[in-house]
Every structure is written in structure tokens, then in C-alpha cells.
C-alpha positions as a LaTeX table, in Angstrom:
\begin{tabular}{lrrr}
\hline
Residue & $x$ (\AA) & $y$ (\AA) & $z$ (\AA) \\
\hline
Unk1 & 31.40 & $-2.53$ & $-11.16$ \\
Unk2 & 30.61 & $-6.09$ & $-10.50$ \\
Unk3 & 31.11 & $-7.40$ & $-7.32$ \\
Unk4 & 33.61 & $-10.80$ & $-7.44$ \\
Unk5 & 32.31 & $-13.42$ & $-4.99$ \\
Unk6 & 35.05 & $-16.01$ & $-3.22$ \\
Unk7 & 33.71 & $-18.80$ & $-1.32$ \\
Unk8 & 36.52 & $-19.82$ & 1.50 \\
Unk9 & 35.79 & $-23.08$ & 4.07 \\
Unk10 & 39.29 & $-22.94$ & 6.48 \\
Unk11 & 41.90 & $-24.52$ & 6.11 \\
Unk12 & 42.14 & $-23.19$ & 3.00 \\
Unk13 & 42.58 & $-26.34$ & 0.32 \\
Unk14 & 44.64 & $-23.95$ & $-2.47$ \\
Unk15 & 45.96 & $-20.69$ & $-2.31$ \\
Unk16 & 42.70 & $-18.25$ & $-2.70$ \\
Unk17 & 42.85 & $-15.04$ & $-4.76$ \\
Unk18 & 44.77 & $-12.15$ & $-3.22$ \\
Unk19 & 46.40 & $-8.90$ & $-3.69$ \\
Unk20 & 46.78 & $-5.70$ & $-1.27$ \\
Unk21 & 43.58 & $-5.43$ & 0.07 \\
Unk22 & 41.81 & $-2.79$ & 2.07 \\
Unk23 & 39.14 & $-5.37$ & 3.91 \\
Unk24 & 35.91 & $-4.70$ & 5.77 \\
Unk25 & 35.06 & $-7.44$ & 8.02 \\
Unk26 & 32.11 & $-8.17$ & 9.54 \\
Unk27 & 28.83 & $-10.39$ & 9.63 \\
Unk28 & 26.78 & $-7.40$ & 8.31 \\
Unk29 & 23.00 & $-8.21$ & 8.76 \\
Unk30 & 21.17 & $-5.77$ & 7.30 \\
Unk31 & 24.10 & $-3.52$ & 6.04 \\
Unk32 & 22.52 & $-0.76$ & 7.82 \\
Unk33 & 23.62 & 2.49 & 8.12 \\
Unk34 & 26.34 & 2.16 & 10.61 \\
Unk35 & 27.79 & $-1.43$ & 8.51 \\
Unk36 & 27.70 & 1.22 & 5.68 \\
Unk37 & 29.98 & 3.18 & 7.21 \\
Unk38 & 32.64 & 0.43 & 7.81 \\
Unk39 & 32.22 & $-0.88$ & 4.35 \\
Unk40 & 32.84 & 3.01 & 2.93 \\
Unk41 & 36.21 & 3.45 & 4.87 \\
Unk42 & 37.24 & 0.58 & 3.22 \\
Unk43 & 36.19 & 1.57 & $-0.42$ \\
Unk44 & 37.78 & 4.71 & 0.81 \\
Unk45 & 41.23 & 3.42 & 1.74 \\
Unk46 & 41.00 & 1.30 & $-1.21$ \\
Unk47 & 41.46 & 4.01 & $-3.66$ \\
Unk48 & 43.95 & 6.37 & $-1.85$ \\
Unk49 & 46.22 & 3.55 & $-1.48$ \\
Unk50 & 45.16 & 1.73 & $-4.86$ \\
Unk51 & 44.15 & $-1.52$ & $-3.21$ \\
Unk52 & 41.84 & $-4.09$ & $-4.08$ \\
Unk53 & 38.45 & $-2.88$ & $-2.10$ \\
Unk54 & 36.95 & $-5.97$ & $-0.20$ \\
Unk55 & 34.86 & $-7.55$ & 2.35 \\
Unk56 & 34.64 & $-10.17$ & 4.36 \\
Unk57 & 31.54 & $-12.32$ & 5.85 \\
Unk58 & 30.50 & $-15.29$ & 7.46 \\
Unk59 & 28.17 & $-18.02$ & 6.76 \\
Unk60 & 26.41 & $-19.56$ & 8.62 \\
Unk61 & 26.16 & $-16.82$ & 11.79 \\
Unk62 & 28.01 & $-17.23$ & 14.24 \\
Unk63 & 25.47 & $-17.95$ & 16.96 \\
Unk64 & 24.18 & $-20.85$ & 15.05 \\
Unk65 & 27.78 & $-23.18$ & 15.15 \\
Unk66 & 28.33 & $-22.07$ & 18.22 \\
Unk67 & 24.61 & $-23.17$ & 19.59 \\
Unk68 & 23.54 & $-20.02$ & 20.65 \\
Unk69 & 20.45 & $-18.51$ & 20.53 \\
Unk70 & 18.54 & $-20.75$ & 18.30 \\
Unk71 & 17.53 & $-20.63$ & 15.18 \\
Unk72 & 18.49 & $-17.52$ & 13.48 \\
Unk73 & 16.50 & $-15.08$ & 11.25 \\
Unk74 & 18.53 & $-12.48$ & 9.01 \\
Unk75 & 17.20 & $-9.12$ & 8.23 \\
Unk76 & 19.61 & $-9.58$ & 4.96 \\
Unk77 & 20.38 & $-12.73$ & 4.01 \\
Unk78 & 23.12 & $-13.80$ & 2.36 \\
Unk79 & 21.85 & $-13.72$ & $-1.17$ \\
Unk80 & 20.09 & $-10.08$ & $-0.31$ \\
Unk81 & 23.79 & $-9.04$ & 1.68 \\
Unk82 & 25.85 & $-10.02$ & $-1.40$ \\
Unk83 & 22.84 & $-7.74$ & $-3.32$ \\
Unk84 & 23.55 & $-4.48$ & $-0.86$ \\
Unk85 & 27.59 & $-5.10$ & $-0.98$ \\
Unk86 & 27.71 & $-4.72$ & $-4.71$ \\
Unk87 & 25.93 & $-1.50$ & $-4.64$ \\
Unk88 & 28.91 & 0.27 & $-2.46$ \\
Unk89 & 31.64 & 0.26 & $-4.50$ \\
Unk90 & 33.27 & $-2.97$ & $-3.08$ \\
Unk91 & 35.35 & $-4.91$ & $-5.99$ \\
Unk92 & 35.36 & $-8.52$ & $-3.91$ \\
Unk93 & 33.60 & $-9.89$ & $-1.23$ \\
Unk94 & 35.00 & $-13.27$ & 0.53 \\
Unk95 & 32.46 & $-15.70$ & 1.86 \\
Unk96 & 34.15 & $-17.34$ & 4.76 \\
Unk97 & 32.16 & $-20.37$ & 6.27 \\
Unk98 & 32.14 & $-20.09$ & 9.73 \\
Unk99 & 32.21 & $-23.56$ & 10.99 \\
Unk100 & 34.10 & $-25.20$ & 14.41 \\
Unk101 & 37.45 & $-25.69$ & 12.66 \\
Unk102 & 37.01 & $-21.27$ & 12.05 \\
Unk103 & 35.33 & $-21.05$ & 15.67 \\
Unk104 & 38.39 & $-22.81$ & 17.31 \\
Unk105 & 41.34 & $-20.09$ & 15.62 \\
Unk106 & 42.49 & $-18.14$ & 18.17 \\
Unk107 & 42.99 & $-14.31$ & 17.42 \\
Unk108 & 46.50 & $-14.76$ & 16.00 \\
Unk109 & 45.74 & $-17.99$ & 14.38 \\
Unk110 & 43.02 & $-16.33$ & 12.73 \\
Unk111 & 45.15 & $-13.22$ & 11.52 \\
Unk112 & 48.12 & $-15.64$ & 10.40 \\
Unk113 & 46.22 & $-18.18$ & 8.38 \\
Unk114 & 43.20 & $-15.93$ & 7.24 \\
Unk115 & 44.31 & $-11.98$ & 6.93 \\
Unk116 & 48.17 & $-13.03$ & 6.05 \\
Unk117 & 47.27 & $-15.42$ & 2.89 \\
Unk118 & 44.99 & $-12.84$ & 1.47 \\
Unk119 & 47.63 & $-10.24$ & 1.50 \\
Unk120 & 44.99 & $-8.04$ & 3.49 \\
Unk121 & 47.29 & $-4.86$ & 4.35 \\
Unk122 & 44.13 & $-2.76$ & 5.89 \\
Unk123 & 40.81 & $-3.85$ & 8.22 \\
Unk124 & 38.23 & $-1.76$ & 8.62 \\
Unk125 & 36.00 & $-3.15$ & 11.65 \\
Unk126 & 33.43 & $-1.57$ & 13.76 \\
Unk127 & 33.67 & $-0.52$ & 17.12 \\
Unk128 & 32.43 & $-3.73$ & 18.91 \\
Unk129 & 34.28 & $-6.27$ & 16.54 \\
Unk130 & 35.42 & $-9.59$ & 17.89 \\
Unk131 & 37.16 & $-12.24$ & 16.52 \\
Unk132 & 38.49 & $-15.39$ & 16.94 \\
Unk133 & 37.77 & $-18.67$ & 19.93 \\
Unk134 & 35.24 & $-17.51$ & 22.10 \\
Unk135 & 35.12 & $-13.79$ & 20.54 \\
Unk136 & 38.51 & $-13.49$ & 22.74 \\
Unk137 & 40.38 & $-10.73$ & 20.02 \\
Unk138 & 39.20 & $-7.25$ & 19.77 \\
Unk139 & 40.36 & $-4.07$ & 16.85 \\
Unk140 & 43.31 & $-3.83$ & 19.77 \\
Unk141 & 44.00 & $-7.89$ & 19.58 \\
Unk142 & 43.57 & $-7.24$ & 15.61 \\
Unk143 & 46.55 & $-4.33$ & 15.40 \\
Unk144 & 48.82 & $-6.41$ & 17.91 \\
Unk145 & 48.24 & $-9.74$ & 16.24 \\
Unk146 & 49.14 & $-7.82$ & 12.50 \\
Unk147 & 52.37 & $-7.39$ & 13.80 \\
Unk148 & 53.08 & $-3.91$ & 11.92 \\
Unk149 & 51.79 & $-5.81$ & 9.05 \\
Unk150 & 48.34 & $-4.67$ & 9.55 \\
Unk151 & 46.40 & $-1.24$ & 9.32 \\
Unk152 & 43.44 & $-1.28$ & 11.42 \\
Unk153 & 40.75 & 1.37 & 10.94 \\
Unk154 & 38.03 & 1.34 & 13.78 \\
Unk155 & 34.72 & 2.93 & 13.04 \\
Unk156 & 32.69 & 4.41 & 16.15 \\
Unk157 & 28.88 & 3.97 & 16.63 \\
Unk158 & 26.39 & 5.62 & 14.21 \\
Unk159 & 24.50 & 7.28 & 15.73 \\
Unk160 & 20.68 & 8.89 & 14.11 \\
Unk161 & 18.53 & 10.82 & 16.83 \\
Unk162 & 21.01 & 9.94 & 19.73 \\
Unk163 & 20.64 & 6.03 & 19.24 \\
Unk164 & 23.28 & 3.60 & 18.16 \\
Unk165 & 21.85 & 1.66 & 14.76 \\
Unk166 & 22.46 & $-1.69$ & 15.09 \\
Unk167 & 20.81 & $-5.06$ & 13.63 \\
Unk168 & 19.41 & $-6.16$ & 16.92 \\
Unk169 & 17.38 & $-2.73$ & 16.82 \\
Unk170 & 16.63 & $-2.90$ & 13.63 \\
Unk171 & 15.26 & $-6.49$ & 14.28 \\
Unk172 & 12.82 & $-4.85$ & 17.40 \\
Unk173 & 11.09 & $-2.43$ & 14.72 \\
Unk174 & 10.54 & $-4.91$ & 11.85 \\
Unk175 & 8.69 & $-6.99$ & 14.56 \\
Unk176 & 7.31 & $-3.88$ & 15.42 \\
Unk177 & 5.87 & $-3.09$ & 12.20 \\
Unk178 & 8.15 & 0.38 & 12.58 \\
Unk179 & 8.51 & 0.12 & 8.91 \\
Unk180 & 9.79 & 4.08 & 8.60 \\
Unk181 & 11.85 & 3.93 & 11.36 \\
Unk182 & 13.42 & 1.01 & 9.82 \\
Unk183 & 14.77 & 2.08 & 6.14 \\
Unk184 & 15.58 & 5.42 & 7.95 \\
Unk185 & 18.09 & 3.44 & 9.97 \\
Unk186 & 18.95 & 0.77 & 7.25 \\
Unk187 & 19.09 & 3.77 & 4.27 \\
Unk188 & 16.07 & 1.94 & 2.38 \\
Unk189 & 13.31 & 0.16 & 3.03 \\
Unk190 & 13.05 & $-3.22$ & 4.63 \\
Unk191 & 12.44 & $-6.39$ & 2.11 \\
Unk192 & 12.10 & $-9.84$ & 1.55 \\
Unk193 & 12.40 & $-12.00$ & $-1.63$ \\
Unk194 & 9.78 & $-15.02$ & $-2.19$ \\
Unk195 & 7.74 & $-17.14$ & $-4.84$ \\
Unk196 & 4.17 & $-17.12$ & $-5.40$ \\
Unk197 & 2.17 & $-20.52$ & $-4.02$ \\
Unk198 & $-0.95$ & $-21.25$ & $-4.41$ \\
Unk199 & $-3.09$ & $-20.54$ & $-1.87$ \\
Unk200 & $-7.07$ & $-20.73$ & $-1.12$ \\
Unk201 & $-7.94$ & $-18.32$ & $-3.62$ \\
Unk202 & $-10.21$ & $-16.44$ & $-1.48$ \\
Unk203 & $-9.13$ & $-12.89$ & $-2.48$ \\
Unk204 & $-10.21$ & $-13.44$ & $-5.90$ \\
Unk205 & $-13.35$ & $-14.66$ & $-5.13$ \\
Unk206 & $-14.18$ & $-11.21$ & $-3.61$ \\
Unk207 & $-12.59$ & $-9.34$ & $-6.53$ \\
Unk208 & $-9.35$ & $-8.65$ & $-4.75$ \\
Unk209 & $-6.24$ & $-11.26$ & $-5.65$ \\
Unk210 & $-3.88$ & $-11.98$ & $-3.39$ \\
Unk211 & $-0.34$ & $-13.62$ & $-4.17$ \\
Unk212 & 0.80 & $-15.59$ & $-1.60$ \\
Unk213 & 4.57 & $-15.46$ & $-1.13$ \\
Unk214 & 6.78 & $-18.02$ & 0.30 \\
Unk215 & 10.32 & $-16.53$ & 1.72 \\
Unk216 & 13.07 & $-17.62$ & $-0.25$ \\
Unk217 & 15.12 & $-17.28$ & 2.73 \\
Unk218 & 14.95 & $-17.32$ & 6.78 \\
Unk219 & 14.05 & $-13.76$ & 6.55 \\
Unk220 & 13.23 & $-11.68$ & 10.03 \\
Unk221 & 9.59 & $-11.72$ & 9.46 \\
Unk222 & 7.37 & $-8.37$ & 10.45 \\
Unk223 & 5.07 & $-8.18$ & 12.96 \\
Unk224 & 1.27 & $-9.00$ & 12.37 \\
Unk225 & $-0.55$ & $-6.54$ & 10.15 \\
Unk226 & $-1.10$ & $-4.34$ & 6.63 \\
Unk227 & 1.35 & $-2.83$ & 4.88 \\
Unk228 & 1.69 & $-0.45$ & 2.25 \\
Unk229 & 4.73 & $-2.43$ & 0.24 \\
Unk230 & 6.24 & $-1.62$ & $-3.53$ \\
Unk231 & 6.69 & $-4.90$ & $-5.21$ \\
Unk232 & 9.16 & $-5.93$ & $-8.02$ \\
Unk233 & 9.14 & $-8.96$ & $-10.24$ \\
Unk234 & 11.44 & $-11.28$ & $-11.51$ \\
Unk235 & 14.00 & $-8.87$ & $-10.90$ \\
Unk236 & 12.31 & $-6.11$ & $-12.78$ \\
Unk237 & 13.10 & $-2.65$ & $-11.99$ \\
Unk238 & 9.17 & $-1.55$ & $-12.35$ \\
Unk239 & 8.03 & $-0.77$ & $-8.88$ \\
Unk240 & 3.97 & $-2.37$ & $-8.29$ \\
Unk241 & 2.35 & $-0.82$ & $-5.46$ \\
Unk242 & 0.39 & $-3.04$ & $-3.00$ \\
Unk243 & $-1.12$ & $-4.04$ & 0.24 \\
Unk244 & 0.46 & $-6.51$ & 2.08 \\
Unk245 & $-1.43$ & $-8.69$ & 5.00 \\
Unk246 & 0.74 & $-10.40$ & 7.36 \\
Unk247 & $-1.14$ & $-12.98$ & 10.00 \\
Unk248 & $-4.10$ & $-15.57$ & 9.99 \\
Unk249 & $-6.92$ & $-13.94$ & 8.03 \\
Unk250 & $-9.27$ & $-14.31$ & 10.82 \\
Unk251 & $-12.35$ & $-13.48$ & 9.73 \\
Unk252 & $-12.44$ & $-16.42$ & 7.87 \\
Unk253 & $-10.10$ & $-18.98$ & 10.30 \\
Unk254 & $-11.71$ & $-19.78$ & 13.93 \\
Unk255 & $-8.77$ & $-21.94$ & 14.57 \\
Unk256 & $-6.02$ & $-19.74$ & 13.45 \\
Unk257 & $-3.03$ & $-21.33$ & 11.40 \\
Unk258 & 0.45 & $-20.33$ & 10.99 \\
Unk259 & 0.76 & $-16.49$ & 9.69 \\
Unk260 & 0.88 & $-16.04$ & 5.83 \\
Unk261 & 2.19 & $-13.32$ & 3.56 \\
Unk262 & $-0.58$ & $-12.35$ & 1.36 \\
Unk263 & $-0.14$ & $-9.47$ & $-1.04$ \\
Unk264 & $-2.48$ & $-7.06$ & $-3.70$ \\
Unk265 & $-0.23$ & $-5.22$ & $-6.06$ \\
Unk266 & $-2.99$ & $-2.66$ & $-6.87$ \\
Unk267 & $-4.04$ & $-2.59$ & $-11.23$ \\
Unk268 & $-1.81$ & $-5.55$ & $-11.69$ \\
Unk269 & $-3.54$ & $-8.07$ & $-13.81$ \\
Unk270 & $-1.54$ & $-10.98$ & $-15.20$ \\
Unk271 & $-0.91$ & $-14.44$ & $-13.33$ \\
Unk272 & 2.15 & $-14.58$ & $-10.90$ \\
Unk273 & 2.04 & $-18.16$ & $-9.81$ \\
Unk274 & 5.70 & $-19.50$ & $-9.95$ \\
Unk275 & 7.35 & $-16.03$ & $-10.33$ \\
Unk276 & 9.25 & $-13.94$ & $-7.88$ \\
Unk277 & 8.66 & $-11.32$ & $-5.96$ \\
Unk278 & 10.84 & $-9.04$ & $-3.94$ \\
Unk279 & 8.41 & $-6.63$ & $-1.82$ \\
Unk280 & 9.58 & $-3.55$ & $-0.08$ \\
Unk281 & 8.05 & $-2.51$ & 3.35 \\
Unk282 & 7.01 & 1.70 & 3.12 \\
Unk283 & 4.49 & 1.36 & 6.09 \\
Unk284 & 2.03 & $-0.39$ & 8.28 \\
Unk285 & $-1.48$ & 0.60 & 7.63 \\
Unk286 & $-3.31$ & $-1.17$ & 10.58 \\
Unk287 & $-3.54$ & $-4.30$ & 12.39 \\
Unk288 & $-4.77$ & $-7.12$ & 11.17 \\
Unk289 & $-8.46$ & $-8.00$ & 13.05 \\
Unk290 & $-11.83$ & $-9.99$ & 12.65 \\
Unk291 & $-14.26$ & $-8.47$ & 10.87 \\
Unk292 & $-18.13$ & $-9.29$ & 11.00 \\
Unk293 & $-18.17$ & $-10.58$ & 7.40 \\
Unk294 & $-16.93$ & $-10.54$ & 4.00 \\
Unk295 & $-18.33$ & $-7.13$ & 2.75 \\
Unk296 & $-17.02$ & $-5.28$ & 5.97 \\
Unk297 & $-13.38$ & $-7.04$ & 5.19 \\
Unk298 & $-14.00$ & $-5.98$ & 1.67 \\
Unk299 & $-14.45$ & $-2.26$ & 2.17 \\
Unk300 & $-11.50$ & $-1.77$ & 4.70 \\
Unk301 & $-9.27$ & $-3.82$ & 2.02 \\
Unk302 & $-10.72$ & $-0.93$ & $-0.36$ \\
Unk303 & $-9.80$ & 1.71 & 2.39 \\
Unk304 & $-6.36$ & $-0.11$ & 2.71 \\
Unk305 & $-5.47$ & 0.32 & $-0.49$ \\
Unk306 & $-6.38$ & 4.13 & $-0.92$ \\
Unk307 & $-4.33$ & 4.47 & 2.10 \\
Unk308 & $-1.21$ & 2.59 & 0.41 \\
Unk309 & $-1.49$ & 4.47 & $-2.81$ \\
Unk310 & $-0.93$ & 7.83 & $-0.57$ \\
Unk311 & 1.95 & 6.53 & 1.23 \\
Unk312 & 5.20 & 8.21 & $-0.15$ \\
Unk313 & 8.42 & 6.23 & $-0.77$ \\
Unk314 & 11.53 & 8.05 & 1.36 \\
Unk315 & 14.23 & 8.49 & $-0.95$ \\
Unk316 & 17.19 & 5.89 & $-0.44$ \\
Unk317 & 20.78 & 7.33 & 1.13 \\
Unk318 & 23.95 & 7.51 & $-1.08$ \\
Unk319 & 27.29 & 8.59 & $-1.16$ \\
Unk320 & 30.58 & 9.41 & $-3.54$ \\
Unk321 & 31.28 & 5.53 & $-2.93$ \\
Unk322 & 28.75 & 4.15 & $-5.17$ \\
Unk323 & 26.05 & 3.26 & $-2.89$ \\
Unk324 & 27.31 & 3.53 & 0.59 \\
\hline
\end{tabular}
């Protein structure tokens, strides 16, 4: 089922497409495990009650109207979080720009001119869900506001090994280079979409080309180092195996410059300049470090890529819901 895409700015300049809706709503980076959850009590609610199933998200975060914390990196951006929706079973997904006139709706405001016009009869929220000016509303705030209107389902913590999952953990291990720990907590591996640029050529001068990739997004990058990565192209579904460096190739750079992402996909032979690639993080190998020369970088690239062709892909997690 494809997944219907509404893009909403508040106030709302014509009446948007409605219905009875079961909604998840949420900001969702990452769509881990426990955003999975949220999103498959709503599928779920959807179909016992023969509603439309949706979601709800927010664009720009949050944190960056508001002026906090900086610039913000997104373990799924919005093009990759529209990507994971459509695989659980959701039939719409509204795009709500979060900008100061949303920011400054207080919890009922929010629930009258928001919820109310798109006939949203169920929410299904996680446990530490806020809403509206200053993050003042709650689920509670959400039920009371709804007037009897509104079902509100709340979904506890998910838990794996005795930790809560949550994005800013999930954000620790991909700086981490955890790259295991992270699909078992997101249900997949960890990726990033880019295009190939040209760099300095130097791998295939040695016999080993590199693509260098250029994010297509503000992506959380991972933490300095090679990886063993699958890589797809132009949307293919044919996995490439590869080796990924992440830093500042310092054997050949005394005065290191900003990190690159520099990858091998191992018996590929055809020119990638211009294309896309989305690569998927299986593991870190090593760290990245100076070697004495080319031929000693050579042979541990060799080593590296032995290594990665060993590495086993964990199988991804999926339920009744189509995904979730």
C-alpha cells in the first residue's frame, strides 16, 4: 500500500483531507523500535475500527524553531522517515511544519484547530509525549483537551536488555561506531543516502577505488573509523558489499581536513560518479590510524575487506502490520 503524503503549514489555508482517523503522532527520528510500537497501535486500531491509519510529524524539529540545541542532525531524515513509515502499514502520513505560529498553540488550541479538522477520533502517542506552547500538554492534557471526542492510546517504554530505546541513545552508539547495537535497537541497520563527488582519486591509484559520498541530508554522522557497510544504488534492491572509511585519511594528510565518507563496494567495477548511494552500517572493523606508508595502508585495506565480507547481515524485525 502506498503511503499518501499531506504537507500542512498552520493555519490551515483550505480544509485538508480527512476522515476518521486512528493517528500516531510524534517527531519519530529514527522510527526505532519503541516509535514502531506507537505507529503499530495505530495501524492496529485502524483496522478494528475501520479508520483511516495515519501519522503525524513535524518539520523542521522542534528544537531548531524554538533555538534550542543547535543545529540538529537526524538519524532519519525526513525523506528516509517518510521511507520507514510506508513500510508499516500506515495509509497517510501528515507533514505538519512546525514553525512559531504551531510553537505558540496552546494544548487545546492545538487539539481544536489541528486534531478536530482532521476528524482524528484516536492518538496513539508515546509515553513522554508533549505538545503544544512550551511542551505544556501531556497524553493526560491530550484526553482532557479531546473533550470525549478523543481516544488516546499511550504506549509505555520499550524496553531491549533492561534499557529504554530512544533516539538520543541511539544517537550515542552511531557516534560510537556501536553499529550492532544500533539496528538491534532501530530493527535494521543504520544508513545514510548520498551522491558520489569526485574526490582525489587516490584509492584508485593503489588499485582500490573509493566513492566518495556526499550526504543528501543532515544525517547523524558515525564516529571515526571502518565499516563493513552493504551498499545499494540508485534505488536498486541489489545489496554491494563494502568497506567504508570515515575520518581524514591520515597517512596521507599531516594537516588533517574535515572527515570524509569514502567507500569500496568490493568486485564492483563500473563508474558511480553522479549516482546514488544509500549505504547500510553492519559493523565497525577498526579505527581509522596512520600508517607508515602506502603498502602497509594497502594490506590492512586488503585485511579490511576480508573482514567485511565475513560480517553477517542480522535479519530485519517485522510484524502482522506490514513492517512494524
Amino acid at each position: 500500500m502506498d503511503l499518501e503524503i499531506i504537507r500542512l503549514t498552520h493555519p490551515f489555508a483550505e480544509r485538508p483531507k480527512a476522515g476518521r482517523q486512528a493517528m500516531a503522532i510524534g517527531f519519530f527520528d529514527g522510527v526505532h523500535a519503541g516509535h514502531r510500537e506507537v505507529l503499530r497501535r495505530a495501524v492496529l486500531h485502524a483496522r478494528r475500527e475501520r479508520m483511516t491509519a495515519s501519522v503525524m510529524t513535524f518539520d523542521p524539529h522542534p528544537r531548531e524553531v524554538l533555538g534550542k540545541g543547535g543545529r540538529i542532525d537526524y538519524i532519519t531524515p525526513l525523506p528516509d522517515k517518510l521511507e520507514q513509515f510506508a513500510s508499516c502499514g500506515l495509509e497517510r502520513c501528515y507533514v505538519l511544519t512546525f514553525n512559531e505560529a504551531l510553537a505558540a498553540l496552546t494544548p487545546d488550541e492545538f487539539v481544536q484547530r489541528i486534531l478536530f479538522p482532521l476528524e482524528v477520533e484516536h492518538a496513539v502517542v508515546g509515553f513522554n509525549f508533549t505538545f503544544g506552547r512550551h511542551g505544556s500538554g501531556n497524553a493526560d492534557t491530550l484526553r482532557a483537551c479531546g473533550g470525549g471526542r478523543l481516544g488516546v492510546t499511550v504506549v509505555r517504554p520499550h524496553l531491549q536488555d533492561g534499557v529504554k530505546v530512544s533516539s538520543t541513545l541511539i544517537r550515542e552508539m552511531i557516534h560510537q561506531g556501536s553499529m550492532e547495537r544500533v539496528a538491534e535497537l532501530l530493527g535494521r541497520p543504520f544508513s545514510l543516502t548520498g551522491t558520489v563527488v569526485h574526490g582525489l582519486g587516490r584509492g584508485r591509484t593503489i588499485g582500490i577505488p573509493t566513492a566518495n559520498l556526499a550526504p543528501a541530508e543532515r544525517y547523524v554522522i558515525p564516529g571515526r573509523g571502518v565499516y563493513a557497510v552493504d551498499a545499494r544504488i540508485d534505488g536498486g534492491s541489489e545489496r554491494h558489499r563494502g568497506v567504508m572509511n570515515i575520518g581524514v585519511k591520515p597517512t596521507f594528510a599531516d594537516d588533517p581536513p574535515e572527515p570524509t565518507l569514502e567507500v569500496h563496494l568490493i568486485g564492483f567495477d563500473g563508474d558511480l560518479y553522479g549516482r546514488t548511494l544509500k549505504v547500510e552500517f553492519l559493523a565497525r572493523i577498526r579505527d581509522e590510524r596512520k600508517f607508515p606508508g602506502a603498502d602497509a595502508l594497502i594490506a590492512q585495506i586488503r585485511r579490511d575487506i576480508e573482514e567485511a565480507g565475513r560480517v553477517r547481515r542480522q535479519p530485519e524485525k517485522e510484524d502482522a502490520t506490514g513492517g512494524c
